[in-house]
N, CA, C and O atoms as a CHARMM CRD file, in Angstrom:
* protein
*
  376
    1    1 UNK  N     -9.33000  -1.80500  -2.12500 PROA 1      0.00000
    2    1 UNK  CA    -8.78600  -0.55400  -1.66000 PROA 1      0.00000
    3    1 UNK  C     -9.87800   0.36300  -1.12200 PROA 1      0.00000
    4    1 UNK  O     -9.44400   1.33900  -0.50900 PROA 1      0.00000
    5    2 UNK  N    -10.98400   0.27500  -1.20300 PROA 2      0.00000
    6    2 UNK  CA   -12.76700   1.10500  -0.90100 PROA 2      0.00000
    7    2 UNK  C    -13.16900   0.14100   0.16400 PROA 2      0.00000
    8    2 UNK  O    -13.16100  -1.09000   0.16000 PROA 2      0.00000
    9    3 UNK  N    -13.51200   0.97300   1.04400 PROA 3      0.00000
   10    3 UNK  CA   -14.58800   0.25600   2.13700 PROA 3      0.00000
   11    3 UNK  C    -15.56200   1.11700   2.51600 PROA 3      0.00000
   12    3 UNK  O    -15.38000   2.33500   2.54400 PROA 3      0.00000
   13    4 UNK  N    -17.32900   0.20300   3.02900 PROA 4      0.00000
   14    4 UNK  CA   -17.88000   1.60800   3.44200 PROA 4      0.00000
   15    4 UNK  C    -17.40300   1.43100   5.10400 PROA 4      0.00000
   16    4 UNK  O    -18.33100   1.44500   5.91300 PROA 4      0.00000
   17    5 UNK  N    -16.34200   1.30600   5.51200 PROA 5      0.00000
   18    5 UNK  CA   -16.11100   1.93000   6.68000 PROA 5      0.00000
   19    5 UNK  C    -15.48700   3.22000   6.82700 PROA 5      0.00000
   20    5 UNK  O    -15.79000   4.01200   7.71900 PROA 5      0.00000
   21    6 UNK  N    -14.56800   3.43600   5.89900 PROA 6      0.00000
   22    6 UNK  CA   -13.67400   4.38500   5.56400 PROA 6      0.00000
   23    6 UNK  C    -13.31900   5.21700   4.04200 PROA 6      0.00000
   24    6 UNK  O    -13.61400   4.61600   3.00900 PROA 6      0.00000
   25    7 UNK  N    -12.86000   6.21700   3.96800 PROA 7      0.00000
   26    7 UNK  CA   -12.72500   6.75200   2.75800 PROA 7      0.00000
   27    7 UNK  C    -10.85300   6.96300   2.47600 PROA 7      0.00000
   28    7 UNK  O     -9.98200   7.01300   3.34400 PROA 7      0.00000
   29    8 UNK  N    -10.74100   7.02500   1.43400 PROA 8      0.00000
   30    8 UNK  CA    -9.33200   7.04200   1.37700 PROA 8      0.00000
   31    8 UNK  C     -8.63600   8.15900   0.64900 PROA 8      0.00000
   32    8 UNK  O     -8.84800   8.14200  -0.56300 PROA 8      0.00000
   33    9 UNK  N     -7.94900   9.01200   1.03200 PROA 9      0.00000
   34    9 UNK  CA    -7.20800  10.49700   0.67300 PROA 9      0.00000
   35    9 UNK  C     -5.56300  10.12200   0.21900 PROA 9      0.00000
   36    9 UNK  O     -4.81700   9.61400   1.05700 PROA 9      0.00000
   37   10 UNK  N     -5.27700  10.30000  -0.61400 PROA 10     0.00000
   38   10 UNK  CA    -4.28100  10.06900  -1.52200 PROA 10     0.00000
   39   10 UNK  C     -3.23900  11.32600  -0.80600 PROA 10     0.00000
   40   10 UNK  O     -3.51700  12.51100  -0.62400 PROA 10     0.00000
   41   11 UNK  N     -2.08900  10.66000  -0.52100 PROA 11     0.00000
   42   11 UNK  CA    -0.94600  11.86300   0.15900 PROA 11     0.00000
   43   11 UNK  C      0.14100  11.58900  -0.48100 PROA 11     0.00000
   44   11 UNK  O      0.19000  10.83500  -1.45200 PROA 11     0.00000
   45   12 UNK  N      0.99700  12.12000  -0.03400 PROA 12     0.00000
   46   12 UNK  CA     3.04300  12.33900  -0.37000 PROA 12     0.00000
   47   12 UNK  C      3.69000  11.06100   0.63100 PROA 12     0.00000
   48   12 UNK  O      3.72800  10.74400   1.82000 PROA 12     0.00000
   49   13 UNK  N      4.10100  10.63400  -0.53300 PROA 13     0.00000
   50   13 UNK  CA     5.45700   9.62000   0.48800 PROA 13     0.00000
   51   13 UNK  C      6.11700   9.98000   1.52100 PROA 13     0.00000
   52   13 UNK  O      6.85100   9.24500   2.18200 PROA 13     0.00000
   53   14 UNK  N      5.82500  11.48000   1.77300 PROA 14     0.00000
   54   14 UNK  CA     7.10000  11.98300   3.10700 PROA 14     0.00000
   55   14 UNK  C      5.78400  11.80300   4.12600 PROA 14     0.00000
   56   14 UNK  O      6.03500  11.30400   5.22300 PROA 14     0.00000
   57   15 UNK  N      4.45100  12.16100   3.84900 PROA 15     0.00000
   58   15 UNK  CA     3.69300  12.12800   4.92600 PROA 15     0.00000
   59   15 UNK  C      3.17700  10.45100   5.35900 PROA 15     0.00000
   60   15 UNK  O      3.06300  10.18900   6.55700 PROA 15     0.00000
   61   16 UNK  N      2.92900   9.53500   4.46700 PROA 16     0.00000
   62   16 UNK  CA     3.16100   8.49500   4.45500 PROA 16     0.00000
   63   16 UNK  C      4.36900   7.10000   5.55000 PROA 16     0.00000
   64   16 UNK  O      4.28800   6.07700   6.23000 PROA 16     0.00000
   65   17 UNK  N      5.40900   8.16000   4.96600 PROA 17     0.00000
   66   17 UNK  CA     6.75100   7.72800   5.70500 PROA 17     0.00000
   67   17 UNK  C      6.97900   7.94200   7.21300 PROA 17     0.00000
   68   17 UNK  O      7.60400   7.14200   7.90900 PROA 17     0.00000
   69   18 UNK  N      6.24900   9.44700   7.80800 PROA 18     0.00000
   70   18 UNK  CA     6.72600   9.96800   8.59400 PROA 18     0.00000
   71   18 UNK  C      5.67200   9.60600   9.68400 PROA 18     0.00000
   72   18 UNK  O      6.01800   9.81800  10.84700 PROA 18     0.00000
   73   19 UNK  N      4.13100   8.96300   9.40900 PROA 19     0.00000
   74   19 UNK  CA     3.38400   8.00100   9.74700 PROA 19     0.00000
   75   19 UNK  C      3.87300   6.45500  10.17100 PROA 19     0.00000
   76   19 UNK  O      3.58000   5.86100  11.20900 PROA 19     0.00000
   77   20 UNK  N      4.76100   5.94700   8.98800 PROA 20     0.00000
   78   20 UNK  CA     4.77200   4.67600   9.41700 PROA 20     0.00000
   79   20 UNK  C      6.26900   4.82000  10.63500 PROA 20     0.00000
   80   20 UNK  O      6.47300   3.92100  11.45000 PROA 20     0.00000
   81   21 UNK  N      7.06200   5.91200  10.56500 PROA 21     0.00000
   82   21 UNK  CA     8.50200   5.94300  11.57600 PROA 21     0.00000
   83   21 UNK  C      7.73500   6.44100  12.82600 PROA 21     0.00000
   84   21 UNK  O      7.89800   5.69400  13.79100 PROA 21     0.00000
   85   22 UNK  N      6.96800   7.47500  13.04900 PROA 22     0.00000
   86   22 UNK  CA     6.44800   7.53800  14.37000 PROA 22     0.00000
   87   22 UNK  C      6.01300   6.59900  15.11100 PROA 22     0.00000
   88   22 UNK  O      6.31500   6.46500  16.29800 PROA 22     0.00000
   89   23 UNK  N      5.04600   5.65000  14.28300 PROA 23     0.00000
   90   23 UNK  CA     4.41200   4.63500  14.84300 PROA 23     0.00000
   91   23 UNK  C      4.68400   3.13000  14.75500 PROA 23     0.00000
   92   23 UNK  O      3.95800   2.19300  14.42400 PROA 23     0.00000
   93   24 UNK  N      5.79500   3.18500  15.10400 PROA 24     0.00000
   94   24 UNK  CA     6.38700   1.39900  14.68500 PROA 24     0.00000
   95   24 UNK  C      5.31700   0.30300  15.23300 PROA 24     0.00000
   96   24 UNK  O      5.25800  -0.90900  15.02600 PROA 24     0.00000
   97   25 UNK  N      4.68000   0.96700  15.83100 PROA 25     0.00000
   98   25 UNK  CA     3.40900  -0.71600  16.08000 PROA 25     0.00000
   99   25 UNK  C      2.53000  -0.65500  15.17100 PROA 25     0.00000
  100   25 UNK  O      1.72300  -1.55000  15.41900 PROA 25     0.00000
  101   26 UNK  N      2.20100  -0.05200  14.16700 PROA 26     0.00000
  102   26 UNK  CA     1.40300  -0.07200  12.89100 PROA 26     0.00000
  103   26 UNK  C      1.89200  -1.81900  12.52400 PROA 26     0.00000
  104   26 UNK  O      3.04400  -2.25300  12.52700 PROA 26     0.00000
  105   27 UNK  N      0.76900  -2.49700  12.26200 PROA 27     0.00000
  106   27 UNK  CA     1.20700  -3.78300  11.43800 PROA 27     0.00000
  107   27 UNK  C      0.62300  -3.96900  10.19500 PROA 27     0.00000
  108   27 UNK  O     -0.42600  -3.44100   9.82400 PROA 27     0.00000
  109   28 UNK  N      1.28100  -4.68700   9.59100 PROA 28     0.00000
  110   28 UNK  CA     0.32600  -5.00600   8.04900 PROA 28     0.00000
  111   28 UNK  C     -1.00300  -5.56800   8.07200 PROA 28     0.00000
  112   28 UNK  O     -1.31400  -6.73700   8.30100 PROA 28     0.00000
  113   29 UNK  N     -1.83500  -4.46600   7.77300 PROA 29     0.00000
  114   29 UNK  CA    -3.30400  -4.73000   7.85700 PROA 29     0.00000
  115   29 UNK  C     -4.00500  -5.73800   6.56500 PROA 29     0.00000
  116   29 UNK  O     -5.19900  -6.02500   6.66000 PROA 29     0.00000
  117   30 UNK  N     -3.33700  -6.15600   5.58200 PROA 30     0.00000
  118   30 UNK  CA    -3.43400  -6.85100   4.51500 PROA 30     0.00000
  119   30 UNK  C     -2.79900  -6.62600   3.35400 PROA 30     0.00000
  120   30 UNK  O     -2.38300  -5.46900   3.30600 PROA 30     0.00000
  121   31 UNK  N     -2.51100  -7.38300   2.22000 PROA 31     0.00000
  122   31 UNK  CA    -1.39200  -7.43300   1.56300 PROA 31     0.00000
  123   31 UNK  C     -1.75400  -8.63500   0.29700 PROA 31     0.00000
  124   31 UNK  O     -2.19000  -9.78300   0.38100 PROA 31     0.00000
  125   32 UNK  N     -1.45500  -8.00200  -0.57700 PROA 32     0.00000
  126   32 UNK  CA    -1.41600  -8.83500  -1.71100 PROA 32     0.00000
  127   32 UNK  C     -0.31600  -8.68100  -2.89600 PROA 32     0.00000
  128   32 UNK  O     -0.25100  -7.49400  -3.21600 PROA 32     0.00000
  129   33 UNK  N      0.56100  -9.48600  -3.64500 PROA 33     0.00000
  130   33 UNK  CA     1.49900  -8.96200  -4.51700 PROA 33     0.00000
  131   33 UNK  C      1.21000 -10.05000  -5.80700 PROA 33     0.00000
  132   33 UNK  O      1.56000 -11.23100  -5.79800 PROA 33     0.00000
  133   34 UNK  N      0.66100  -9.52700  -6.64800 PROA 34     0.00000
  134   34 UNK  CA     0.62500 -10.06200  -8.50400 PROA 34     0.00000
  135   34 UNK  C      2.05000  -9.98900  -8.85300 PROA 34     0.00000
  136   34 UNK  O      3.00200  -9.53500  -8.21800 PROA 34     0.00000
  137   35 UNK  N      1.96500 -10.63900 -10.21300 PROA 35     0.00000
  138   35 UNK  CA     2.48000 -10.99100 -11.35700 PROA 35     0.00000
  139   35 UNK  C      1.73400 -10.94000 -12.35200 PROA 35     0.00000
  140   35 UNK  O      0.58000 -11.36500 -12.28500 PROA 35     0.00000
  141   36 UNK  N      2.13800 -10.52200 -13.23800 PROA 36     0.00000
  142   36 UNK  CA     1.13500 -10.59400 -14.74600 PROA 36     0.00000
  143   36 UNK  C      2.43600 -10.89500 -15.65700 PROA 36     0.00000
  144   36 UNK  O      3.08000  -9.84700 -15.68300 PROA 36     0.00000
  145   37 UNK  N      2.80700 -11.46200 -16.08800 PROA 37     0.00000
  146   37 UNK  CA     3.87800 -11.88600 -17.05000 PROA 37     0.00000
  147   37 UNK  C      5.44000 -10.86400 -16.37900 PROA 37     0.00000
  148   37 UNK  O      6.30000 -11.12500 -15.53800 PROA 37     0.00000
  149   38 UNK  N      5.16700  -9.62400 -17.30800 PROA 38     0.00000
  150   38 UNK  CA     7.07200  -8.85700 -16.81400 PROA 38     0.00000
  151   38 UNK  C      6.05700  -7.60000 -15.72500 PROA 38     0.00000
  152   38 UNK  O      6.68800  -6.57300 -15.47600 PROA 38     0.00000
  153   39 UNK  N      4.94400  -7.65700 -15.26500 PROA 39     0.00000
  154   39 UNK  CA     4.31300  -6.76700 -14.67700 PROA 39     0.00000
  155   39 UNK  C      4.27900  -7.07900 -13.30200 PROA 39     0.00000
  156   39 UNK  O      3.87900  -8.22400 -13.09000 PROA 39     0.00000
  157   40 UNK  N      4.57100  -6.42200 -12.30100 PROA 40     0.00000
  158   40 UNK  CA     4.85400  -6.97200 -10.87600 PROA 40     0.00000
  159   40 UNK  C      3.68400  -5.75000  -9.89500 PROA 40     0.00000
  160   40 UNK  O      3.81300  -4.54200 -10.09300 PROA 40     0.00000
  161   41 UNK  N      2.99600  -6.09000  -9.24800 PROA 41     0.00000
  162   41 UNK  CA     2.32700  -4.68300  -8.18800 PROA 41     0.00000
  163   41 UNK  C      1.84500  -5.69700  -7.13300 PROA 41     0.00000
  164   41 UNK  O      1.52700  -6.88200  -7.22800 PROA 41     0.00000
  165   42 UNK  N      1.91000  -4.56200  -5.76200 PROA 42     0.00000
  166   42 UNK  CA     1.88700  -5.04000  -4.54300 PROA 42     0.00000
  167   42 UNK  C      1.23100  -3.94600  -3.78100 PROA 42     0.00000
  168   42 UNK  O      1.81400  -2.87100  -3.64600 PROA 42     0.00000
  169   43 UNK  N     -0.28200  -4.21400  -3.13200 PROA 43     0.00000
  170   43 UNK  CA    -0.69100  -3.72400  -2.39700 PROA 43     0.00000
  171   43 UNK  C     -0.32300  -4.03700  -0.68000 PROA 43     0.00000
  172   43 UNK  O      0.28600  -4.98500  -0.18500 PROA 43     0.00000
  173   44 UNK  N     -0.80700  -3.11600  -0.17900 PROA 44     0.00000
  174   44 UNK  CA     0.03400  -3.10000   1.47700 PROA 44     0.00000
  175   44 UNK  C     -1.09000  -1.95000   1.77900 PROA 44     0.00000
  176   44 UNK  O     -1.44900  -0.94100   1.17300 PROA 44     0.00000
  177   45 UNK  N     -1.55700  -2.71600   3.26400 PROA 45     0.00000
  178   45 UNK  CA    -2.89000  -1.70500   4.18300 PROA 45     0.00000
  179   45 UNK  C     -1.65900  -1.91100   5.87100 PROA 45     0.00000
  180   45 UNK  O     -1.16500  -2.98800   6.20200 PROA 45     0.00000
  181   46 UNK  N     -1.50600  -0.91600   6.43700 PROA 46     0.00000
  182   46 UNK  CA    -1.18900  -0.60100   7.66400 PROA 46     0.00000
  183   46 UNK  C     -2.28000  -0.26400   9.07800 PROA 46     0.00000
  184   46 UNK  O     -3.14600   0.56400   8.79500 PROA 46     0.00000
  185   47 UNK  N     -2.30900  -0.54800   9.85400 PROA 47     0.00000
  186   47 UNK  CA    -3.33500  -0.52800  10.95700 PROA 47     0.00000
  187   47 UNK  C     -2.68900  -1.26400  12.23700 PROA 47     0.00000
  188   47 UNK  O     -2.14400  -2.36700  12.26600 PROA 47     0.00000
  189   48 UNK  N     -2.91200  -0.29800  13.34400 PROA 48     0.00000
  190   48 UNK  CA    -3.28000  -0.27500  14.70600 PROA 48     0.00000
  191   48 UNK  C     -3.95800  -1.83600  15.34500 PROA 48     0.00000
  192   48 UNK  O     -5.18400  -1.84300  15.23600 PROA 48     0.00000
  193   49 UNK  N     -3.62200  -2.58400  15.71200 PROA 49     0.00000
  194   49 UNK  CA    -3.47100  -3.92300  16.16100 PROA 49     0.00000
  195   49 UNK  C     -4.88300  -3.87000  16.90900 PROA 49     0.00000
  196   49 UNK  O     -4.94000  -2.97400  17.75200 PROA 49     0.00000
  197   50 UNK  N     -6.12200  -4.71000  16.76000 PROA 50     0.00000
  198   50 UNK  CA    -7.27500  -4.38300  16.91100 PROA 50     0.00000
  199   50 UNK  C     -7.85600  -3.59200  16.61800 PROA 50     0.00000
  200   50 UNK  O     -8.53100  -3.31200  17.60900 PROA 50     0.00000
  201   51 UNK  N     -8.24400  -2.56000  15.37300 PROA 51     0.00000
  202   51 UNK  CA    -8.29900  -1.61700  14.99100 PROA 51     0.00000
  203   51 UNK  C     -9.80800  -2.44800  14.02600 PROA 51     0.00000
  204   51 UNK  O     -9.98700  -3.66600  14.05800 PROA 51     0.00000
  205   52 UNK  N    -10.56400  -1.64700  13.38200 PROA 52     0.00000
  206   52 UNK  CA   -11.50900  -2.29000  12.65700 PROA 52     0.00000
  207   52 UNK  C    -11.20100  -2.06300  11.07100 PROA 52     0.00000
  208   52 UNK  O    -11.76600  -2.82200  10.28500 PROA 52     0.00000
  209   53 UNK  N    -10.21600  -0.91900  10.49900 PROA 53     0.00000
  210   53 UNK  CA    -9.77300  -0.67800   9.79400 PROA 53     0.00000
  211   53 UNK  C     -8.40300  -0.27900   9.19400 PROA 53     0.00000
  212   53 UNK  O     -8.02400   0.34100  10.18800 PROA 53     0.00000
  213   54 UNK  N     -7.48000  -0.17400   8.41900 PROA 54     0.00000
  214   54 UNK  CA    -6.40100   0.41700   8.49900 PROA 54     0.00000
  215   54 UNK  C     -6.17200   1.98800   8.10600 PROA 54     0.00000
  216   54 UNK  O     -6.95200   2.80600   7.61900 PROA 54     0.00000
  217   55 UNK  N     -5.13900   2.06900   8.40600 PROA 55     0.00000
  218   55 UNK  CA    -4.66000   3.89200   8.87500 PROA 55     0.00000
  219   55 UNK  C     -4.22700   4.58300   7.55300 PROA 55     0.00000
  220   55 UNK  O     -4.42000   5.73700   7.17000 PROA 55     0.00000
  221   56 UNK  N     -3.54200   3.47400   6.93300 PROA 56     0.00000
  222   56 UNK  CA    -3.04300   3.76100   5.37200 PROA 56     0.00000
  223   56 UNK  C     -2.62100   2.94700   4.47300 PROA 56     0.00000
  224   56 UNK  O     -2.59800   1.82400   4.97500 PROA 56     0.00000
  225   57 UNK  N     -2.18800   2.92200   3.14200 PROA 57     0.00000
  226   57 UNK  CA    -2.44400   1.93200   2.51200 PROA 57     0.00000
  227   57 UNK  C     -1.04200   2.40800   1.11000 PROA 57     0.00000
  228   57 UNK  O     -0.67400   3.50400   0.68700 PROA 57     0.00000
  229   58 UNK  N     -0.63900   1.06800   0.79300 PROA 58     0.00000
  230   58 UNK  CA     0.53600   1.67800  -0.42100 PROA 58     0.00000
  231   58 UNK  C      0.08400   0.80900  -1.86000 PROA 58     0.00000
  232   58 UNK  O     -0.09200  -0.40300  -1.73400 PROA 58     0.00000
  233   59 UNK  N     -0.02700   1.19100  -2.67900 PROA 59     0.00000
  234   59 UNK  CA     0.26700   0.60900  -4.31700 PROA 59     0.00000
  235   59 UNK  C      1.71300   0.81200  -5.01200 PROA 59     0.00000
  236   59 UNK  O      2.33700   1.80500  -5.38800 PROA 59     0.00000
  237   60 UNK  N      1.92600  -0.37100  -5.01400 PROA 60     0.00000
  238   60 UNK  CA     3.35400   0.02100  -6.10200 PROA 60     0.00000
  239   60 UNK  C      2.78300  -1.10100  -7.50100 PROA 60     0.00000
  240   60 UNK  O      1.86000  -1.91400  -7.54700 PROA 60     0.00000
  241   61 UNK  N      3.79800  -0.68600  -8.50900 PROA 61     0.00000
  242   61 UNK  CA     3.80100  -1.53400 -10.10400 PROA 61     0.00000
  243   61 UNK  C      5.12700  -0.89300 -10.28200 PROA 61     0.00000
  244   61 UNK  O      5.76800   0.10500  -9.95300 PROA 61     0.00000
  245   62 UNK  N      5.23500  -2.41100 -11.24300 PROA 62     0.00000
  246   62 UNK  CA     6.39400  -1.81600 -11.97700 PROA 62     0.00000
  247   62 UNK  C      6.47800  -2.75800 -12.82000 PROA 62     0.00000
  248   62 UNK  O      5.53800  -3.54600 -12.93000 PROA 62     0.00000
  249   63 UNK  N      7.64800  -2.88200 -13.61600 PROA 63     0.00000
  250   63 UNK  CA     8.08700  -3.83700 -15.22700 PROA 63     0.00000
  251   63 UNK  C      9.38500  -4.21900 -14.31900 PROA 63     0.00000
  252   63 UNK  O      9.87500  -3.71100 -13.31100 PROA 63     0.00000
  253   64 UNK  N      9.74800  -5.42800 -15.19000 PROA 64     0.00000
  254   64 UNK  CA    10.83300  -5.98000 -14.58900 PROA 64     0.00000
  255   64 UNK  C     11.93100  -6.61100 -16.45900 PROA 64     0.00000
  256   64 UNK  O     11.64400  -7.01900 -17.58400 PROA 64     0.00000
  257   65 UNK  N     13.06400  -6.31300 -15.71700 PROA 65     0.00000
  258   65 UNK  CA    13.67100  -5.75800 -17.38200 PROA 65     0.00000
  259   65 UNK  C     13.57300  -7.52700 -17.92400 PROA 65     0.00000
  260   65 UNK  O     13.73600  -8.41100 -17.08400 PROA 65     0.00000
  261   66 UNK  N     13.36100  -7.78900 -19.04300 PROA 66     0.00000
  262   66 UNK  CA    13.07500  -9.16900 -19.49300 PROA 66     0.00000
  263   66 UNK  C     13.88100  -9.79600 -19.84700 PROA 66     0.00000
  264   66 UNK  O     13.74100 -11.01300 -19.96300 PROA 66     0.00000
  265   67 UNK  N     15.29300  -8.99100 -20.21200 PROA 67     0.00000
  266   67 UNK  CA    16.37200  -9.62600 -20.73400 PROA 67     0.00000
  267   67 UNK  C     17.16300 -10.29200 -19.29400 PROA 67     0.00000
  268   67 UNK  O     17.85100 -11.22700 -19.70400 PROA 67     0.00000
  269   68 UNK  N     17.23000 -10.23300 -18.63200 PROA 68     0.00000
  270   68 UNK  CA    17.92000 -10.97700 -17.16300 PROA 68     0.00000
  271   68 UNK  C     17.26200 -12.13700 -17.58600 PROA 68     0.00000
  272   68 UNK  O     16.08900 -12.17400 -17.95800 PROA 68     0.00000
  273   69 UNK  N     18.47700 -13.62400 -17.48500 PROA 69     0.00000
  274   69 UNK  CA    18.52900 -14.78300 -17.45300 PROA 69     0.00000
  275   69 UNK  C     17.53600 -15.19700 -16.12700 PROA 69     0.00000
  276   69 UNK  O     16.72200 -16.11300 -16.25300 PROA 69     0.00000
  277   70 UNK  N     17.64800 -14.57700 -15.07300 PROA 70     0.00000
  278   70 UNK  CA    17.49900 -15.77900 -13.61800 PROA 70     0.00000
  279   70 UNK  C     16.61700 -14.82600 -12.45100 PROA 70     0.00000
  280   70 UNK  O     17.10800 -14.06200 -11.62000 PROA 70     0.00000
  281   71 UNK  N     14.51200 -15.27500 -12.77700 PROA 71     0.00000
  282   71 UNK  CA    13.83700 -14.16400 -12.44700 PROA 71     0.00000
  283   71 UNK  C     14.90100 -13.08300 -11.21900 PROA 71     0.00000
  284   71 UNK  O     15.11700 -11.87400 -11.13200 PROA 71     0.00000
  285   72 UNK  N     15.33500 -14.28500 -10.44900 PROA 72     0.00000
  286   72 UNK  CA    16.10800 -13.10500  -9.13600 PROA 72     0.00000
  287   72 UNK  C     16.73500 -11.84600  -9.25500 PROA 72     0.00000
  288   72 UNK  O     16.78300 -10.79000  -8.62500 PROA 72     0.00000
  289   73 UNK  N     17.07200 -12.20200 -10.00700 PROA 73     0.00000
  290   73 UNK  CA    18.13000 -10.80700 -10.46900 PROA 73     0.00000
  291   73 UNK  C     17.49000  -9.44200 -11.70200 PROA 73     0.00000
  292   73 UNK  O     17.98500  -8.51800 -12.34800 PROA 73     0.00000
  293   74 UNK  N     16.43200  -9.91700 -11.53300 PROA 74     0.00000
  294   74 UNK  CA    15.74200  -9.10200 -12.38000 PROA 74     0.00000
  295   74 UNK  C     15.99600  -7.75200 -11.48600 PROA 74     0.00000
  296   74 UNK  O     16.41700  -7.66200 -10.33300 PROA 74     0.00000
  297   75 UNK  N     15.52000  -6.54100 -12.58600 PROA 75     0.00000
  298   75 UNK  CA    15.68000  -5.24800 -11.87200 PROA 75     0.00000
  299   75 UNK  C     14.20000  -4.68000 -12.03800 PROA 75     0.00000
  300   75 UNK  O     13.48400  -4.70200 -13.03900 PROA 75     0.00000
  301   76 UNK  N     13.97700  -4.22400 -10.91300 PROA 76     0.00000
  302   76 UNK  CA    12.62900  -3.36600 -11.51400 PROA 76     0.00000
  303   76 UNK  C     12.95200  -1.43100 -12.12000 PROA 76     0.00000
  304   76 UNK  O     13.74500  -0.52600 -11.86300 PROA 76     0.00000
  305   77 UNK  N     11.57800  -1.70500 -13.15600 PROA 77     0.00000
  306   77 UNK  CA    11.83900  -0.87800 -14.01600 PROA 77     0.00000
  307   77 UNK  C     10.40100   0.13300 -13.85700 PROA 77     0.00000
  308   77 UNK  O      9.51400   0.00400 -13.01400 PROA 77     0.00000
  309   78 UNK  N     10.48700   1.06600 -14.84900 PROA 78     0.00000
  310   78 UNK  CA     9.29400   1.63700 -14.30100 PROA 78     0.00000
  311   78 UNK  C      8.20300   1.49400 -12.94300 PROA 78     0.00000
  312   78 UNK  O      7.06600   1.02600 -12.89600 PROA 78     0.00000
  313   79 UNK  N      9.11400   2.14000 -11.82300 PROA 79     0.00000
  314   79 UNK  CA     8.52100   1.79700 -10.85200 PROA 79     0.00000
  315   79 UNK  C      7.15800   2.75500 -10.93400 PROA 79     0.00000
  316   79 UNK  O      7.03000   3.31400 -12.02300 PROA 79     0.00000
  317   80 UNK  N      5.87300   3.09600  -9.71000 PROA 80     0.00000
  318   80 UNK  CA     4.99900   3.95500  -9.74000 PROA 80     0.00000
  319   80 UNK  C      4.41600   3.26800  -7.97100 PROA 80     0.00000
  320   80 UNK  O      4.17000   2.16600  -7.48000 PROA 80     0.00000
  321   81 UNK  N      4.41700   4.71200  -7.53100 PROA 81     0.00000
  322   81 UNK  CA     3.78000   4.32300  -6.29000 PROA 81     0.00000
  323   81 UNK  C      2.59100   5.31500  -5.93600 PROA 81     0.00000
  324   81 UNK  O      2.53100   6.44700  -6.41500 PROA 81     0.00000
  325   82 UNK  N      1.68900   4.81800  -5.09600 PROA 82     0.00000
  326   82 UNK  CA     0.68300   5.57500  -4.62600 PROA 82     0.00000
  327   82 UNK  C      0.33400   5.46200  -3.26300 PROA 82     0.00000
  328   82 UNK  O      0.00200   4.30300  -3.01400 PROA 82     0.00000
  329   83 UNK  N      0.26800   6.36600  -2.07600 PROA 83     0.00000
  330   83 UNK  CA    -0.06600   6.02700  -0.50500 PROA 83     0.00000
  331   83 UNK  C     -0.92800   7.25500  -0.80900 PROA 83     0.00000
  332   83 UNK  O     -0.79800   8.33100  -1.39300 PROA 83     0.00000
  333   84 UNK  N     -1.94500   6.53000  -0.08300 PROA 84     0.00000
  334   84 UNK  CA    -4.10100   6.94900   1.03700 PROA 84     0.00000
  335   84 UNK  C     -3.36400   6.57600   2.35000 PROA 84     0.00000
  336   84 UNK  O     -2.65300   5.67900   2.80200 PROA 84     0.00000
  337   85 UNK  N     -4.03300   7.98500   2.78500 PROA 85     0.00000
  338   85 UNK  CA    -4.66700   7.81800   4.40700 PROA 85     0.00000
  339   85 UNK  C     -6.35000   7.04200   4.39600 PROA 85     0.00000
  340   85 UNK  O     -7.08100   7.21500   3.42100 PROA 85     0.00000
  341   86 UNK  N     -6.65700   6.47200   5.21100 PROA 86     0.00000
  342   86 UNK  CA    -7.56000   5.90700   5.53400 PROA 86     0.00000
  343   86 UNK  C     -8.35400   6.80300   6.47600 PROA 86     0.00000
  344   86 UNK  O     -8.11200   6.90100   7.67800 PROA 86     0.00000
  345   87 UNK  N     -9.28300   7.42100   5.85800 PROA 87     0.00000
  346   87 UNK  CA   -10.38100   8.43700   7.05700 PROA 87     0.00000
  347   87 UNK  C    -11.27300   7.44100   7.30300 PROA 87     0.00000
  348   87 UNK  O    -11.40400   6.52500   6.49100 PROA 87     0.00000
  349   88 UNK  N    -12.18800   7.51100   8.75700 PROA 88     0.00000
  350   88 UNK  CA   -13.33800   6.96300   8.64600 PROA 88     0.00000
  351   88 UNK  C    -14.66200   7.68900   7.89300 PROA 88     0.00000
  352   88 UNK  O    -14.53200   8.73000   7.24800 PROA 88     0.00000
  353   89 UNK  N    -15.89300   7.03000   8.05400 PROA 89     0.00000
  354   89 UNK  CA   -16.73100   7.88300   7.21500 PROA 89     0.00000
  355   89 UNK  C    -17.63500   8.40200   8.38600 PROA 89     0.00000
  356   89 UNK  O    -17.78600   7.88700   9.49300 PROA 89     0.00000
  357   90 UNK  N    -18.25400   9.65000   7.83300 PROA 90     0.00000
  358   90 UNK  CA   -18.94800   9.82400   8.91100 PROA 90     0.00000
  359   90 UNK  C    -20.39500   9.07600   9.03800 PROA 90     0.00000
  360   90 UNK  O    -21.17500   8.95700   8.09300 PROA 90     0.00000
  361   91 UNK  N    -20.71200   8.40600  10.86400 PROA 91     0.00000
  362   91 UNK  CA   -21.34100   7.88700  11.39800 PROA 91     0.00000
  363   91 UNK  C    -22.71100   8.30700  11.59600 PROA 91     0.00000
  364   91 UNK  O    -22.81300   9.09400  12.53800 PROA 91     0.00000
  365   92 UNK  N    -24.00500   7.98200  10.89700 PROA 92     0.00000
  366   92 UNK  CA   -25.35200   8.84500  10.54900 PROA 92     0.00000
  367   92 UNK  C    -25.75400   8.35600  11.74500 PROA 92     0.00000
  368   92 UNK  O    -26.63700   9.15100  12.06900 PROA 92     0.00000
  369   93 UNK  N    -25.62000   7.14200  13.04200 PROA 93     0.00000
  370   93 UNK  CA   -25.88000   6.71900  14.08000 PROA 93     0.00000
  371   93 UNK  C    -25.09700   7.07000  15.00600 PROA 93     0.00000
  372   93 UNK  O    -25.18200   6.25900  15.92900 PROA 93     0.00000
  373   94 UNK  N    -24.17600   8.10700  15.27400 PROA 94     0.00000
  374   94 UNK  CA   -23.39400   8.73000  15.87400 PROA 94     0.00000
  375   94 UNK  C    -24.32100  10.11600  16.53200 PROA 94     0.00000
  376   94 UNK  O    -23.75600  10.96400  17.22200 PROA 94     0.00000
């Protein structure tokens, strides 16, 4: 989630949201989703198609209820989310 290309500023889901609807050519800049037993989280980076970095970035977790028979139908439970803007850093060769 840290790069030294960029620094990352923690925002609101509406500013987040209203980023990814303006700009529908944003693509998934990278992506990863765990399991840890009933523990589920999924990172997601967004970025500008040739871009050297991405624009913003989401964390979710959550629990998934244990009593459901058939993983599919599981429900998620304690959800928690977090969205960064992606700044660059400033350039000392600039």
């Amino acid at each position: 989630m840290h790069s030294d290309e960029y620094d990352i500023k923690e925002t609101s889901y509406e500013v987040w949201k209203a980023i990814k609807q303006a700009h529908p050519n944003l693509k998934v800049f990278g992506s990863f989703t765990d399991f840890d037993d009933d523990r589920g989280r999924v990172f997601t980076s967004y970025g500008f198609e040739g871009a050297s970095f991405p624009v913003m970035q989401a964390y979710s977790t959550w629990d998934e209820e244990p009593h459901e028979e058939y993983e599919y139908f599981r429900k998620r439970v304690n959800e928690e989310h977090h969205y960064w803007l992606c700044l660059p850093k400033k350039c000392e060769e600039c």
